[in-house]
Every structure is written in structure tokens, then in C-alpha cells.
KELODO-473081 format. One line per 8 residues: number of its first residue (from 1); their letters; for each residue x, y, z of N, C-alpha, C, O. Coordinates in steps of 0.2 Angstrom, whole numbers. Example, Ala and Ser with C-alpha at 12.3 -4.5 7.8 and 13.67 -1.06 7.14 Angstrom:
2
1	AS	66,-28,39,62,-22,39,66,-16,39,71,-17,42  64,-11,35,68,-5,36,64,0,39,67,6,40
END
This chain:
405
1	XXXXXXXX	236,322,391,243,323,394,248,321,389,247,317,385  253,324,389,258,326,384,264,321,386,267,323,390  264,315,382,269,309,384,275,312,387,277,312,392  279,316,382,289,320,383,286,326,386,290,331,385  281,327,389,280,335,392,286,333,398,286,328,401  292,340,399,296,342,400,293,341,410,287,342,412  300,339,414,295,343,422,297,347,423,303,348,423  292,351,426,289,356,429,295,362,431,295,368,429
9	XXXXXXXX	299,358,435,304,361,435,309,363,431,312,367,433  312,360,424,316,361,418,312,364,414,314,367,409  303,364,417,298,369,410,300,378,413,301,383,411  301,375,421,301,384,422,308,386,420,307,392,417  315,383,421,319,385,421,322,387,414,327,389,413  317,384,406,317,389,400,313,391,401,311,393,395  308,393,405,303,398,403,308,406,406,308,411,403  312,405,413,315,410,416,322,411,408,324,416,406
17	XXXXXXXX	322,408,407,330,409,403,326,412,397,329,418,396  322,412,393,318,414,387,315,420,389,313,423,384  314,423,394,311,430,399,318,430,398,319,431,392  325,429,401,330,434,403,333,435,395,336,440,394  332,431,390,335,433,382,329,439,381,332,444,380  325,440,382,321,447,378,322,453,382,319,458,381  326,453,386,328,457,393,336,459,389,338,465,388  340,453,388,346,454,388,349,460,387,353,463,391
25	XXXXXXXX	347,462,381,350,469,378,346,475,378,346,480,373  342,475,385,338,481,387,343,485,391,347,482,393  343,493,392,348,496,393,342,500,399,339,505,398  343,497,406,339,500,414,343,508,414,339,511,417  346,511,413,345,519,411,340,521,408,338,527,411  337,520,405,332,524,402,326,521,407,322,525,405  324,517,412,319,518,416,318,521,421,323,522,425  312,524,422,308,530,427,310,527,433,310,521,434
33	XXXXXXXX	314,530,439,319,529,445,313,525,449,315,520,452  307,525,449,304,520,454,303,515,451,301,510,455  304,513,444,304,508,441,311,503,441,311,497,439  316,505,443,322,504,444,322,502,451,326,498,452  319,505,457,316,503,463,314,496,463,317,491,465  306,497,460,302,489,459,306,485,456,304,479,457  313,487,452,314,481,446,320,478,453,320,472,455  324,482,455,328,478,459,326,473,466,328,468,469
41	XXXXXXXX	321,479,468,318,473,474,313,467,469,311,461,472  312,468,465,308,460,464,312,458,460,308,453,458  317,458,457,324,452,457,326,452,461,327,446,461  327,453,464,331,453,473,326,446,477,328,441,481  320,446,475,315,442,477,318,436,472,322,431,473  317,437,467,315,430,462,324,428,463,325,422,463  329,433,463,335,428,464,335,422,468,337,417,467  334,425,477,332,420,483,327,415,481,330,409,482
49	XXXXXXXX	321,416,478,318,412,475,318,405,469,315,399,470  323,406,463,328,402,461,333,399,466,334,393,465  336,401,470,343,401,472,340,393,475,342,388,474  334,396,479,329,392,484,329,384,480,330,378,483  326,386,472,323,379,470,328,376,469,328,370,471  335,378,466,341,375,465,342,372,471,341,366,471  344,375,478,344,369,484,339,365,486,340,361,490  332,366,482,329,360,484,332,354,479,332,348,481
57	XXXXXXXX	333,356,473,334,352,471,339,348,472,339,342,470  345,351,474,352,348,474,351,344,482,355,339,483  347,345,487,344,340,491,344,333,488,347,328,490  341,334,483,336,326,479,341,324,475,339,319,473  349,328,471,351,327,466,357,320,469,360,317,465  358,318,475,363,313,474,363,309,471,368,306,470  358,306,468,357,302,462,362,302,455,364,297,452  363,308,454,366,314,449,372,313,449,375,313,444
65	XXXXXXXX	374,311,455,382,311,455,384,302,458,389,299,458  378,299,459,382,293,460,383,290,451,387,287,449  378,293,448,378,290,440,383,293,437,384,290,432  389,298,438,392,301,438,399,300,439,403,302,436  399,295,445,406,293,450,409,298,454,415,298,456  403,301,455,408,308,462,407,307,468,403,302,471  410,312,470,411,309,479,404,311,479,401,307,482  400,316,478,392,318,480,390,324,477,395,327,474
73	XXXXXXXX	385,326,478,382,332,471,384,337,473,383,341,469  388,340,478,392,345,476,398,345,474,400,351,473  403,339,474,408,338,470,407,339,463,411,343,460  401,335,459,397,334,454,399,341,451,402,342,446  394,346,455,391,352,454,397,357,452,397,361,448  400,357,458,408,361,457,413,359,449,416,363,447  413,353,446,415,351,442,412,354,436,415,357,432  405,353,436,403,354,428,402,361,430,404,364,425
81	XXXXXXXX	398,367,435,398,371,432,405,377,438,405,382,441  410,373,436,418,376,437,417,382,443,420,388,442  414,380,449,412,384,453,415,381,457,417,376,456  418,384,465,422,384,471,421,379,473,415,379,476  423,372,472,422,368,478,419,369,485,414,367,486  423,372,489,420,376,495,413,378,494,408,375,497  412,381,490,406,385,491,400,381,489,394,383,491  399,377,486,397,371,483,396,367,487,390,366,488
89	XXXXXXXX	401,364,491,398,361,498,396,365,504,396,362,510  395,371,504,391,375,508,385,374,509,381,373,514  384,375,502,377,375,497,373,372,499,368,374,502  376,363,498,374,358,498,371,357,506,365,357,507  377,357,512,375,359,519,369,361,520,365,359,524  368,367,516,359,374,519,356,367,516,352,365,520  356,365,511,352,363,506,348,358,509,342,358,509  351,353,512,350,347,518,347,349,522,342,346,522
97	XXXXXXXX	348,354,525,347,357,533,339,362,530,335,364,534  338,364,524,332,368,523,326,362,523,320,363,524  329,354,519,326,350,517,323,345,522,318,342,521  327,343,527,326,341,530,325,342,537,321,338,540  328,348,539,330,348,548,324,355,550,321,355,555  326,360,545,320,365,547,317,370,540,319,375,537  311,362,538,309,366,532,304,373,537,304,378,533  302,373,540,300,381,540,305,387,538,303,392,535
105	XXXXXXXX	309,387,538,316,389,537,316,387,529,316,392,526  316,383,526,316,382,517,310,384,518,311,390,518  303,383,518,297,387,514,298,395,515,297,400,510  300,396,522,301,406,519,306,405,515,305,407,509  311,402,515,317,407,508,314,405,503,313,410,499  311,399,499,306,397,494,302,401,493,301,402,487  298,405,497,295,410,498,297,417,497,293,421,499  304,420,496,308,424,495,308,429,500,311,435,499
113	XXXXXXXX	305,426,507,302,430,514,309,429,517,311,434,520  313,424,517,321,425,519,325,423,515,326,418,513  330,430,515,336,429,509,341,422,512,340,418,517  347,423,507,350,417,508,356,417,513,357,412,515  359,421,514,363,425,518,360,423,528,362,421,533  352,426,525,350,425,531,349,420,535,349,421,541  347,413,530,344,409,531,351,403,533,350,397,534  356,407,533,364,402,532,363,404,542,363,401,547
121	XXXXXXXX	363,409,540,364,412,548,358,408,555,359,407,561  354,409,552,350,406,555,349,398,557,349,396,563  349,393,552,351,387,550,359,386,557,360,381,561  363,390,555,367,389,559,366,389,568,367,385,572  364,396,568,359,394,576,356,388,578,357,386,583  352,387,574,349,381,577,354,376,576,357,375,581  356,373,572,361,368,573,366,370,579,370,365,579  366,374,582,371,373,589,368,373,594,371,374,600
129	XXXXXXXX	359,373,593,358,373,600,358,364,603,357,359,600  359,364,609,359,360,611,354,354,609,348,354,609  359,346,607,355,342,604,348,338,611,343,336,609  349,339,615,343,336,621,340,342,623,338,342,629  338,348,618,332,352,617,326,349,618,325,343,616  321,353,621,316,351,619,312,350,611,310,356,608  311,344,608,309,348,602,303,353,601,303,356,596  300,353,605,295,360,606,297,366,606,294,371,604
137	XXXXXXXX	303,365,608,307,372,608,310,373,602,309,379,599  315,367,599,318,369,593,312,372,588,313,377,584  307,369,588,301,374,585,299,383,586,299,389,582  300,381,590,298,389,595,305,395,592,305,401,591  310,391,591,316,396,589,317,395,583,322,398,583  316,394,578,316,391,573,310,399,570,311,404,568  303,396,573,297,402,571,297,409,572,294,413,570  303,409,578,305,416,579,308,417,577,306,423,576
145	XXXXXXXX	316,416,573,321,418,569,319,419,562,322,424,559  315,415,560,311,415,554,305,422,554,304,425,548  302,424,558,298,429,559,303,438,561,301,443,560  309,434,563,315,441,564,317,443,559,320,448,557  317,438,555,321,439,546,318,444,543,320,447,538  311,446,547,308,453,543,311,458,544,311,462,539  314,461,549,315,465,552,323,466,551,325,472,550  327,460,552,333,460,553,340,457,550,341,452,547
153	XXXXXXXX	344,461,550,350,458,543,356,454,545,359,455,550  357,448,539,360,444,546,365,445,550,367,440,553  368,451,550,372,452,557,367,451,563,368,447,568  363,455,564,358,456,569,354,450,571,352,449,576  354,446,566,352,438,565,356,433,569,354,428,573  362,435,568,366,431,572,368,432,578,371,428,581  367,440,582,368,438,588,363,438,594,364,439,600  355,437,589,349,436,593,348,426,588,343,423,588
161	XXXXXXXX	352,425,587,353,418,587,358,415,592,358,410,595  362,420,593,364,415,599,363,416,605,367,414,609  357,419,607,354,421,611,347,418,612,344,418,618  345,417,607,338,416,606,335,411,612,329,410,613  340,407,616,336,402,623,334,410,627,329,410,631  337,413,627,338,418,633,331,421,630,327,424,635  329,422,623,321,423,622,314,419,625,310,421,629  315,411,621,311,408,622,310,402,627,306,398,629
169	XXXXXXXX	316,403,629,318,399,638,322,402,641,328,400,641  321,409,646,325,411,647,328,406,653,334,406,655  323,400,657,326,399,661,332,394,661,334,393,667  334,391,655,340,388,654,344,391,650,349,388,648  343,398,647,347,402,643,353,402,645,357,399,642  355,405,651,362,407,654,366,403,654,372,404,655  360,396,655,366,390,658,369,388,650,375,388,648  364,388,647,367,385,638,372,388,636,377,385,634
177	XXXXXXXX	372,395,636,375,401,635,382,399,638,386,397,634  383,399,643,389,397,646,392,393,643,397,394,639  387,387,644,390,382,639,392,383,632,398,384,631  388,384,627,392,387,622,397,392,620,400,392,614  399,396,627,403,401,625,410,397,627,415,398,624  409,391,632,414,387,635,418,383,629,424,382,628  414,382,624,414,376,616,419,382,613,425,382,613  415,386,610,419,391,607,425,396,608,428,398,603
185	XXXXXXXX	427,397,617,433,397,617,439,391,616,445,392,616  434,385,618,441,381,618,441,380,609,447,379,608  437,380,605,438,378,598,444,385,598,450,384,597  441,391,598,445,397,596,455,394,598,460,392,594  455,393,604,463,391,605,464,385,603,470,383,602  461,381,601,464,375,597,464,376,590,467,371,587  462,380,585,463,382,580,466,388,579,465,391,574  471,392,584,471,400,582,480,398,582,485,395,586
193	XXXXXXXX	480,402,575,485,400,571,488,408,567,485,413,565  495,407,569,499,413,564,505,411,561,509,408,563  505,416,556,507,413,549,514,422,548,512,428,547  519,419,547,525,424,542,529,421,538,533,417,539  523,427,529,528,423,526,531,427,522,528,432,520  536,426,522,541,432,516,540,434,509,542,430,506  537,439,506,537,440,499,541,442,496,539,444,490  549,444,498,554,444,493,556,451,491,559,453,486
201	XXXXXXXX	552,453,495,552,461,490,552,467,498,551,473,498  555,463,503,556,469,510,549,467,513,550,469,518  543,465,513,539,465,515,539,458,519,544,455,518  535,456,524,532,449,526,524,449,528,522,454,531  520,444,524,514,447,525,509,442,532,508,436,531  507,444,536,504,439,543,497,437,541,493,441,538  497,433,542,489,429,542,489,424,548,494,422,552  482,424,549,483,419,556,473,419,559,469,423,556
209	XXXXXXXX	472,416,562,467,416,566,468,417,575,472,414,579  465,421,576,465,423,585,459,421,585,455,421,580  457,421,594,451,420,598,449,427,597,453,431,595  443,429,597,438,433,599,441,442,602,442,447,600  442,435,610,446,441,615,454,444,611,455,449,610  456,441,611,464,441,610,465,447,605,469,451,605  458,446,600,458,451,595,457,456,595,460,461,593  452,455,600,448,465,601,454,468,606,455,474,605
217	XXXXXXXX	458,463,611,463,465,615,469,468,609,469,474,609  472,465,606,475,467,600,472,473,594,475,477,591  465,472,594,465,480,590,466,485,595,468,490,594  463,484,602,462,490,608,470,492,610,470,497,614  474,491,608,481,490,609,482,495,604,483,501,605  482,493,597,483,496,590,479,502,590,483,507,588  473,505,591,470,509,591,474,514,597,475,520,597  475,511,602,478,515,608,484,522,601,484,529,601
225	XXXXXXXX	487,518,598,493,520,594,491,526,589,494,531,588  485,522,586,483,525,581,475,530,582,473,534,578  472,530,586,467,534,588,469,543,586,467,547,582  477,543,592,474,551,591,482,555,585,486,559,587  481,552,581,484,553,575,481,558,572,475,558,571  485,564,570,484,570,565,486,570,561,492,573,561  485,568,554,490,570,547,485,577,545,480,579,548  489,577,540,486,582,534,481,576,530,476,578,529
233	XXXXXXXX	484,570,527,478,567,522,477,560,527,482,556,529  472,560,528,468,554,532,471,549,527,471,547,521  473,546,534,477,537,531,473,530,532,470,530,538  471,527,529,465,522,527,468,516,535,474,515,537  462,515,537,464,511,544,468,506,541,474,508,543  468,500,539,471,495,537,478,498,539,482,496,543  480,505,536,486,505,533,490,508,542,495,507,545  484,513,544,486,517,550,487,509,557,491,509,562
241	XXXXXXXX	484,504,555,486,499,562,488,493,560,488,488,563  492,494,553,500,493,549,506,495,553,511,493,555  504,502,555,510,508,557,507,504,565,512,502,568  502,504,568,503,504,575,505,498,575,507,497,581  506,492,572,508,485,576,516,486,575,520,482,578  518,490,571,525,491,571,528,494,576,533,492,578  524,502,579,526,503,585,524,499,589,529,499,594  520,493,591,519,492,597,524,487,599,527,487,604
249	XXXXXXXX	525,482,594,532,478,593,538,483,597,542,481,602  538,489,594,545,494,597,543,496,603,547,499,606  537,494,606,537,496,613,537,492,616,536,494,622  536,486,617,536,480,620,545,482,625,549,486,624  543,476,631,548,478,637,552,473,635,550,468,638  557,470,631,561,463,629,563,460,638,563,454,639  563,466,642,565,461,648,558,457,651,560,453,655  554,458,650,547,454,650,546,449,646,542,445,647
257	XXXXXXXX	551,447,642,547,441,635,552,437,640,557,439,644  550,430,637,553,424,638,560,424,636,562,427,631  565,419,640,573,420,637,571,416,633,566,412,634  575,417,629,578,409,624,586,414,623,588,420,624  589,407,621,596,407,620,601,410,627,607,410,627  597,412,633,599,412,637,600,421,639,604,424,643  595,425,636,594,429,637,587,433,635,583,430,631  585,439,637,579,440,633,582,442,628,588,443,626
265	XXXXXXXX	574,442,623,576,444,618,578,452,619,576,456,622  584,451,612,589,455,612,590,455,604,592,450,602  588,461,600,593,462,593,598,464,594,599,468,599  604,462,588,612,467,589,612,468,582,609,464,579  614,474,578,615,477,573,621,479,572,624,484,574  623,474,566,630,475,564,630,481,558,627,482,553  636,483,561,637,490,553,644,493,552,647,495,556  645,493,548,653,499,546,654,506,552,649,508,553
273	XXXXXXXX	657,507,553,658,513,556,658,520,552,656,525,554  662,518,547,661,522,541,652,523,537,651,528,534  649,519,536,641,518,536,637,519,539,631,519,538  640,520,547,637,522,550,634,528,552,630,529,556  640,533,548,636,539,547,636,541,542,639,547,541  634,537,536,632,541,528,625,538,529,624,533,533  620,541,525,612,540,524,612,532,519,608,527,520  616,533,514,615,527,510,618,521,511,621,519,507
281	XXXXXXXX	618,518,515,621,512,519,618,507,524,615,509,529  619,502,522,613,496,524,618,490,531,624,488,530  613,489,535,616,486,543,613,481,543,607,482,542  615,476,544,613,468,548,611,467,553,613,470,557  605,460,553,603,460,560,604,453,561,601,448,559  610,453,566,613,446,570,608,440,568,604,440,573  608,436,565,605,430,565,602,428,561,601,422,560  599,433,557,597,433,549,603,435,544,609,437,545
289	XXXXXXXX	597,434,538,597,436,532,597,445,532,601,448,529  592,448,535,588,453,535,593,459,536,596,459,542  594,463,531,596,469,531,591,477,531,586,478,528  594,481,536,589,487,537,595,494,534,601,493,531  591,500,536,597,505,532,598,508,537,594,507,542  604,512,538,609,515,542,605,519,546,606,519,552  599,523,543,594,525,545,589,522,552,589,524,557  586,517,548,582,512,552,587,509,559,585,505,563
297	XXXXXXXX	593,512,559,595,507,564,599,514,569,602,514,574  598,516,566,599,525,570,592,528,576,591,531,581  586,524,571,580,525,575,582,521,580,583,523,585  581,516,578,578,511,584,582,511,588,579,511,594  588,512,588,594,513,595,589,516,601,588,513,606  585,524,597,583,524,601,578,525,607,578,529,612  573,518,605,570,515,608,570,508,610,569,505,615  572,504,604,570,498,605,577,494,607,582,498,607
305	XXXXXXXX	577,488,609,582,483,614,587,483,609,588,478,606  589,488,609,596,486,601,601,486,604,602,491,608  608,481,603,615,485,605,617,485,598,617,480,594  619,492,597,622,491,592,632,488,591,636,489,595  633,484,585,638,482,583,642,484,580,642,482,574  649,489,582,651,493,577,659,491,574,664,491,577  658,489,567,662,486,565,670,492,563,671,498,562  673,487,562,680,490,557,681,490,550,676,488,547
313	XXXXXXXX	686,491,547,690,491,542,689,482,538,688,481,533  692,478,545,692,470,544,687,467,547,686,461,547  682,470,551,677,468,551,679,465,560,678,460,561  683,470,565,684,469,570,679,472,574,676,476,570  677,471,581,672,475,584,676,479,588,680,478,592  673,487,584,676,494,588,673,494,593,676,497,598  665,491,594,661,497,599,657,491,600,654,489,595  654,488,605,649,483,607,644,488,611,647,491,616
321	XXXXXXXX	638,489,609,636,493,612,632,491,617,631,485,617  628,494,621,624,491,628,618,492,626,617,496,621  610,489,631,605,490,628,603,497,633,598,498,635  609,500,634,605,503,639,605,511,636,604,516,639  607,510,628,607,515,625,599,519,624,598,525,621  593,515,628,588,517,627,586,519,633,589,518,638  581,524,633,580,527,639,576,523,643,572,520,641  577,523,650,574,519,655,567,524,656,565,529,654
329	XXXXXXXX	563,519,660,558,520,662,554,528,664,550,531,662  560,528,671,562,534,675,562,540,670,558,544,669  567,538,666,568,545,661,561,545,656,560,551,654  558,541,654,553,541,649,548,545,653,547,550,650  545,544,659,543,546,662,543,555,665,538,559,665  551,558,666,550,563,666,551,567,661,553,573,661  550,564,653,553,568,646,543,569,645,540,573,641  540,563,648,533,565,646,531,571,651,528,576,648
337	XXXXXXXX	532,571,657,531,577,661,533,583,657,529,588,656  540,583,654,543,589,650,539,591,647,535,596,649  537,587,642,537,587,636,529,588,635,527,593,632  524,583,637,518,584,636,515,581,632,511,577,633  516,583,624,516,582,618,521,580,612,526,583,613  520,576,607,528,577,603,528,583,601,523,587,599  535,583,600,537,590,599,540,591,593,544,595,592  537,588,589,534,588,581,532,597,580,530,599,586
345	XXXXXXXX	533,603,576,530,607,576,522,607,574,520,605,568  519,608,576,512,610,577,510,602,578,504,600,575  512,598,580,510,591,582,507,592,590,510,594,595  499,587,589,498,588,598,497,580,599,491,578,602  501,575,597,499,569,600,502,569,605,507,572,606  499,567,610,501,566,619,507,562,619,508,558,615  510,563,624,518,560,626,516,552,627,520,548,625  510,550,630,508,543,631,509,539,625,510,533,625
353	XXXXXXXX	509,544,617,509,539,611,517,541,610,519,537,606  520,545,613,526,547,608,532,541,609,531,535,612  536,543,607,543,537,608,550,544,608,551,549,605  554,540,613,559,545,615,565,544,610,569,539,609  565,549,607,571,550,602,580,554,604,579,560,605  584,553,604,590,556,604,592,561,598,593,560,592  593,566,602,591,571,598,600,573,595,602,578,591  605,570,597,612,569,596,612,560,596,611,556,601
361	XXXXXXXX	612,558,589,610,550,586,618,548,592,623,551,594  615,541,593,620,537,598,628,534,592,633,532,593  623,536,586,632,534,580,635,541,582,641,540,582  634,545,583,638,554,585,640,555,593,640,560,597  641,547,595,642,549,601,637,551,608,640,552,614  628,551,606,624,555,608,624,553,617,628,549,619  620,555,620,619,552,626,613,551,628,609,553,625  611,545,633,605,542,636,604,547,640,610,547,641
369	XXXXXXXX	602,553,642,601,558,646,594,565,644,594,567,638  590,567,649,585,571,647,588,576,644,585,578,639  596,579,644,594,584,641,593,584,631,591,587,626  597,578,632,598,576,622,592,573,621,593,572,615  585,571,624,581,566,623,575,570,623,575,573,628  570,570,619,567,572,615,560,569,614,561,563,613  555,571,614,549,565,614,544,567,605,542,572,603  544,561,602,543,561,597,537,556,593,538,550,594
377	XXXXXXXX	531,557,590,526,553,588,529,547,585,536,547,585  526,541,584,528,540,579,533,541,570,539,541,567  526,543,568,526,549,562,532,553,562,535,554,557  532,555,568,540,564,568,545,560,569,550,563,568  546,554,572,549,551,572,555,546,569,561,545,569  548,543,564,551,542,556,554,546,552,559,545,548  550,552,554,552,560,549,562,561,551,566,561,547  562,562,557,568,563,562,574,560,559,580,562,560
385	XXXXXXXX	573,552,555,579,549,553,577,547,547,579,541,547  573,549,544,574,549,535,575,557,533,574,563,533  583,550,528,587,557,524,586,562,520,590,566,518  579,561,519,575,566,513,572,573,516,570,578,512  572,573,525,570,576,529,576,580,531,582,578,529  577,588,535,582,591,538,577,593,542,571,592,542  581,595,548,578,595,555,581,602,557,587,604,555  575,607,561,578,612,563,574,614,571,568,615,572
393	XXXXXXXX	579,614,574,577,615,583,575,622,582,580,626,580  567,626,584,564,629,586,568,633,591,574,631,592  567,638,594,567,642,601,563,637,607,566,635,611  557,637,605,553,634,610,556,626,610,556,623,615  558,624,606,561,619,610,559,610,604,562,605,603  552,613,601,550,612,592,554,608,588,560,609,590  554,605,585,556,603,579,555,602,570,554,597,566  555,608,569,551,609,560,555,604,556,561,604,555
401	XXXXX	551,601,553,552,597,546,554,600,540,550,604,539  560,599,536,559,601,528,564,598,524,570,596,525  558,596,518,559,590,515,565,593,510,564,599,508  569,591,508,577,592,506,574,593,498,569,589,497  576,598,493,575,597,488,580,597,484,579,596,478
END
């Protein structure tokens, strides 16, 4: 026996680094395509497998970081090898939980029978099933999750993980089920958070967290907007339910929302009279900072709760306008009947998506009335009062675009 022989574990881990240096500067193009096959899935194997011994070890490593003076071996860990804190005490959590709570769940991923992705997922289920389990049971779902990992990835993992009483006990599944779904929405409203922060450049960017429900309500909403959209170059989702959360804001009923200040809400939009009908000229919105263009406030008159504010020379009010410059319900209703479709040329979004535009702008005097109103997509919409655009009224009653050269 070899007194300074190295252990077992620091002999494997130069024997793997000493295999990847003869490798290093090998170029996998020139390998035969099934060998490029075998080589990814059995790295794919031996990664999980490493990954594995690393948490077993870092299990056993607090030692490591008390000689050290850290809060615990993944502060340690995150420090010297300049890795995400967060993710580091992830780590450290599976690492525990494979070690201690369900090594059946650690000997497959040691076995490189379940990836690491899966094994987070899984690990996770069991830790929320109810602590006065039968432990015969947490066994039983523990072997079946482990046994699903062959088949399935961890999306499909997790939501026969939160199901899994309903496999191998169905007769208290529903009731658990309940109960857990009860935990999870009250967590979802006690953490569900939104965020506007301004970037200085016209933009504000939202972050936030929502429940579950409130989300899929909120994309089913945005999709309503954005589903039966026709351009010419397909616009990337992100970007298309950007554009719908902007209409849905301009369709909201401001006489629905909550007063404050002793009314509902209400924007007023202050502007020159003289700026009010040139293209290059920018309008105030009563209570901010926030400035829009002459343009932008020519739209929205004619949909959204704006009165507009029309200034003088000395900055007197010429014209206080009413919010009633938008069209009422009544009239929405019978310009969809009209109309059908917006009247976009060769446009067929249905009048249900469209928004009612003033086909004589309310700065020219226009009127609230079917025969000046007009039903318009969004898209044709924006097109209608941007100044790069000219408009020309059809026979049939149409609208052709042509961009100003």
C-alpha cells in the first residue's frame, strides 16, 4: 500500500483531466456522423456522472468551508471558483436532498440513469409532498419518478410530480391536490409583484411576477389582439404581444377602473394649437414629465379617455375638450356591423380587433359620428397617423397606404 497514494476520488479527477488534455486539440469534424452520435450521448452520460460525484462530495465538504471561514461550502464554492452564488446554493440543496433524503434519486443520477435537470425536478416533488406521508409511500413515489426519468423530460416530470399521489394513492390524491394547489395560490398573491422602470431613452421596461391564473388570463387577452394579425413579414411573438398589451391598455373602459383624484381615470393632453396641426410637434401629458408627438395624440383622441387641452399663444386654454370625443359603445357597435373588417386595403382583421378611428382628426374640427368613423386594425391604425404615410379613400370605402417618398 502506497503511504501519499492520492484518494480515489482526486486519482479520478487527473485521470479525467489527463483523457480531456489528449482530446483538447482534436477537431470532431472529421468524425464518422455515428461516432459523433455515440460521442455526445456518452458525454452527455459522463457529464451527469461527474456533476453527480461533485455533489456528492460537496454533501461531505462543510468541513471545507468551516477551515475557511465561510458561511458553508457553497459560499466557499461560489468564491473560489467565481461561480453564481445562487446557483451554488442550488447545488448545494440537490446535493443534500440526493445525500440524505432520497438517495434512490442520487444512485440513479450517479448512475447517469437520471440527468441533473431531472433530478432537481423530481427532488422537488417529493419534498412538497405532505410531511405525515406514509413513509411507504414516499418510497413508492420516489421509485416511480425515478423509473419515469426513462421515458420522460423534465417538464413531463413535473407535472406527473405533482400528481403522483393521484398514481400511487389515488385515494388521498385529490384531497392533497387541493391542498397543495390551496398553498400555491396563496404563495402566488403574496409574492406577485410589478415593476416600471424607465430607461431614459422613451422606452419603460415591466418585470413582475403574476399567479399562474392571472397570466394565462393576461396572455388570452393579448392573443385575443394579436392571434388574427396579417402582415407581410411575420413579427416575432415577444414583439406582436408588445403591440397587444398597448392596445389592450387603449381599450380598457376608464369609466370601469377605480377613481382616484375624484375621477376616473382620465388623461388630458396639453398642446399648441399651431402644433397641433404640423406632423413635427410634441404634446404633454397633464401630470407628468412624459411627452408624445402631435401624431400620437391625434390617435388616441380617437379611441382612448383623452380630453384633449388646447393651448394659445400664452399658453391660455382655447378648447378644453370632452372625453366624449371617443366613440360610444352604441356607435362602436354599429361601425362593426358596417364595417365588418378594418378597412385597411386588402386588410381582413375582424371589426372585434379593430379600434374606431376619425377619418376627419378631432384637431380639424372632426366629429364623434358614424359617418366620419371608420374602423381600423391596430397596424392601419398606427399607419393612419404616421406622417411618413398618405392616405387615400377608395370607392368602396377602403383605405390605401402610401409611404411618402
Amino acid at each position: 500500500m502506497l503511504v501519499n497514494a492520492p484518494h480515489p476520488v482526486l486519482a479520478c479527477a487527473a485521470a479525467i483531466e489527463a483523457a480531456l488534455s489528449e482530446v483538447v486539440d482534436t477537431n470532431p469534424a472529421f468524425m464518422p456522423t455515428s461516432a459523433k452520435a455515440d460521442a455526445l450521448l456518452a458525454l452527455s452520460r459522463l457529464e451527469v456522472q461527474l456533476t453527480a460525484l461533485r455533489l456528492k462530495v460537496m454533501a461531505a465538504a462543510e468541513d471545507a468551508a468551516v477551515d475557511a471561514g465561510a458561511r458553508d461550502v457553497a459560499a466557499w464554492l461560489a468564491h473560489e471558483s467565481r461561480e453564481v452564488p445562487t446557483a451554488c446554493r442550488a447545488e448545494l440543496h440537490l446535493a443534500v436532498a440526493l445525500d440524505a433524503r432520497w438517495t434512490r434519486l442520487g444512485t440513479a443520477v450517479a448512475d447517469g440513469v437520471v440527468n441533473l435537470a431531472q433530478a432537481r425536478v423530481i427532488a422537488r416533488a417529493l419534498d412538497e409532498l405532505p410531511g405525515d406521508l406514509d413513509p411507504a409511500l414516499l418510497v413508492q413515489a420516489e421509485k416511480y419518478l425515478v423509473e419515469a426519468a426513462k421515458e420522460y423530460r423534465p417538464d413531463q416530470l413535473r407535472v406527473l410530480g405533482r400528481r403522483i399521489l393521484d398514481v400511487i394513492a389515488p385515494e388521498i390524491g385529490e384531497a392533497e391536490e387541493a391542498k397543495q394547489l390551496a398553498r400555491e395560490e396563496e404563495r402566488a398573491w403574496e409574492t406577485a409583484s410589478f415593476t416600471l422602470t424607465r430607461r431614459g431613452d422613451g422606452t419603460t421596461r415591466l418585470s413582475g411576477l403574476l399567479p399562474d391564473a392571472a397570466a394565462t388570463r393576461l396572455a388570452t387577452y393579448l392573443d385575443a389582439f394579436t392571434s388574427p394579425r396579417q402582415q407581410a413579414a411575420p413579427t416575432p411573438q415577444h414583439r406582436a404581444r408588445g403591440h397587444a398589451f398597448i392596445a389592450l391598455l387603449e381599450h380598457l373602459d376608464p369609466a370601469k377602473l377605480p377613481a382616484h383624484g375624484g375621477d376616473a381615470t382620465t388623461v388630458m393632453v396639453t398642446i399648441n394649437h399651431d402644433a397641433l396641426t404640423r406632423d413635427l410637434a410634441a404634446a404633454g401629458l397633464v401630470g407628468t414629465d412624459d411627452k408624445i408627438t402631435a401624431a400620437q395624440a391625434r390617435r388616441l383622441a380617437c379611441t382612448a379617455q383623452i380630453i384633449p387641452v388646447v393651448l394659445g399663444g400664452k399658453s391660455e386654454i382655447l378648447d378644453l375638450g370632452r372625453t366624449r370625443r371617443h366613440f360610444s359603445p352604441a356607435q362602436r357597435k354599429a361601425l362593426r356591423l358596417r364595417d365588418q373588417n378594418c378597412r385597411g386595403e386588402n386588410c381582413t382583421i375582424r371589426a372585434q380587433w379593430c379600434e374606431a378611428h376619425h377619418w376627419q382628426p378631432w384637431s380639424k374640427s372632426g366629429n364623434t359620428n358614424l359617418a366620419d368613423g371608420i374602423l381600423l386594425c391596430s397596424h392601419h391604425h398606427h399607419r393612419a397617423h404616421d406622417t411618413r404615410y398618405s392616405t387615400e379613400r377608395m370607392p368602396n370605402g377602403d383605405i390605401r397606404f402610401h409611404r411618402r417618398t
